[in-house]
C-alpha positions as CSV (number, residue, x, y, z in Angstrom):
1,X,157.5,9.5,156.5
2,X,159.3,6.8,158.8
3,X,159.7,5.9,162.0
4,X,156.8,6.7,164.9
5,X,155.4,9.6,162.6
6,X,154.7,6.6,160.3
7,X,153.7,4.3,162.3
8,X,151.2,7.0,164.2
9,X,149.8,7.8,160.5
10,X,149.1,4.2,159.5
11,X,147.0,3.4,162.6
12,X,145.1,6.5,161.9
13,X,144.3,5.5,158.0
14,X,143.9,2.0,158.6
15,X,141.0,0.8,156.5
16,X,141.0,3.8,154.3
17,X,143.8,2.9,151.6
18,X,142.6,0.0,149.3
19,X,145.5,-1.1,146.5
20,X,143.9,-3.5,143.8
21,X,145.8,-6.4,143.6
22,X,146.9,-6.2,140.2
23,X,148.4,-2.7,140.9
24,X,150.6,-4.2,143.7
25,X,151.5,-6.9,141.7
26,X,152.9,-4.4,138.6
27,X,154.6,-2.5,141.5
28,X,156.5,-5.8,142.8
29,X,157.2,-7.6,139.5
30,X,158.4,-4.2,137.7
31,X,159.9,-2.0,139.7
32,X,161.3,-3.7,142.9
33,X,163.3,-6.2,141.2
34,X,165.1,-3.7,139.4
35,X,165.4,-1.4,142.0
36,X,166.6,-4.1,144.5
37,X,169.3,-5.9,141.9
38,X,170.9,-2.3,141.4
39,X,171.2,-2.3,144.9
40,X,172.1,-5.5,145.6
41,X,175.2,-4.6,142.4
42,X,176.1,-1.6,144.4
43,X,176.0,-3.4,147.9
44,X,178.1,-6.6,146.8
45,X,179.3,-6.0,143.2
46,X,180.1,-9.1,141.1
47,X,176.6,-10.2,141.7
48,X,175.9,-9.6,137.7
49,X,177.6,-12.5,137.0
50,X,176.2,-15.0,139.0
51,X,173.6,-17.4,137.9
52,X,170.3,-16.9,138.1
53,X,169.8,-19.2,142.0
54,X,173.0,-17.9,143.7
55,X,171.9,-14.3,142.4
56,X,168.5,-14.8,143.2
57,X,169.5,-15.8,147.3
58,X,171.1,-12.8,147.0
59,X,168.6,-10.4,146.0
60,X,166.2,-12.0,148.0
61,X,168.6,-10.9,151.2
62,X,168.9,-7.7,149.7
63,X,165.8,-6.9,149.9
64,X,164.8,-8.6,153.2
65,X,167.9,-7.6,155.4
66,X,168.8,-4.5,153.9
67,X,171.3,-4.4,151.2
68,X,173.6,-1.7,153.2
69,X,174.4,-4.4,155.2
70,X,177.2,-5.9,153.2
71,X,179.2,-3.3,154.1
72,X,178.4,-2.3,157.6
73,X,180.4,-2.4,160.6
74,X,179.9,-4.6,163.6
75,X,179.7,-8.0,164.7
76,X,176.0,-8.6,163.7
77,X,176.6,-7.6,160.1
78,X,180.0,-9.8,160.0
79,X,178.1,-12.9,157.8
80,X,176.8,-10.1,155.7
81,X,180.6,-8.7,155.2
82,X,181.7,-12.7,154.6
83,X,179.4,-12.9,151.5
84,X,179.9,-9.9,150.1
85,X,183.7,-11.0,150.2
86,X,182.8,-14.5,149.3
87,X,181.4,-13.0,145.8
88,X,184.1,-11.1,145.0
89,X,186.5,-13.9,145.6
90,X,184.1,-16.6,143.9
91,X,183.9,-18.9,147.0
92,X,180.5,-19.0,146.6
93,X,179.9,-22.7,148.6
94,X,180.8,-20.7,151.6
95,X,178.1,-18.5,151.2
96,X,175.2,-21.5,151.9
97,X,177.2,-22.0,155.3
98,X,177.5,-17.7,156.2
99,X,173.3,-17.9,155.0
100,X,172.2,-20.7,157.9
């Protein structure tokens, strides 16, 4: 369900869904990280061998922007292009600059 049929159904059932917090946590810590660093490797490949900070700035984008954007076309989604071109040439330092 997206969009305005979504939107529509979580008005209606506001109140009624309770998710303990330990259940969301398992969610976020074991499967979106995955999920989102396979997408993040499809989206902008050569992330896999970035460390840990750099590949963590990424993933954090990923996930937040929407990873599709690295390769969209269009003037708003031109920084997202840059990186994903900074990464596979290596000229990571550029990237801080295309991320402000």
């Amino acid at each position: 369900m997206r969009g305005d049929a979504a939107a529509a159904y979580s008005r209606q059932t506001r109140g009624q869904v309770d998710i303990l917090w330990d259940v969301a946590l398992d969610v976020y810590s074991n499967h979106d990280p995955p999920r989102y660093l396979g997408i993040l490797d499809h989206y902008c490949p050569g992330t896999d061998w970035l460390g840990p900070d750099c590949r963590g700035v990424l993933f954090s984008i990923a996930q937040n922007r929407d990873a599709a954007r690295f390769v969209k076309v269009g003037p708003r989604y031109a920084e997202m292009r840059e990186i994903r071109a900074c990464v596979a040439s290596g000229d990571l330092v550029r990237i801080l600059g295309l991320i402000r």
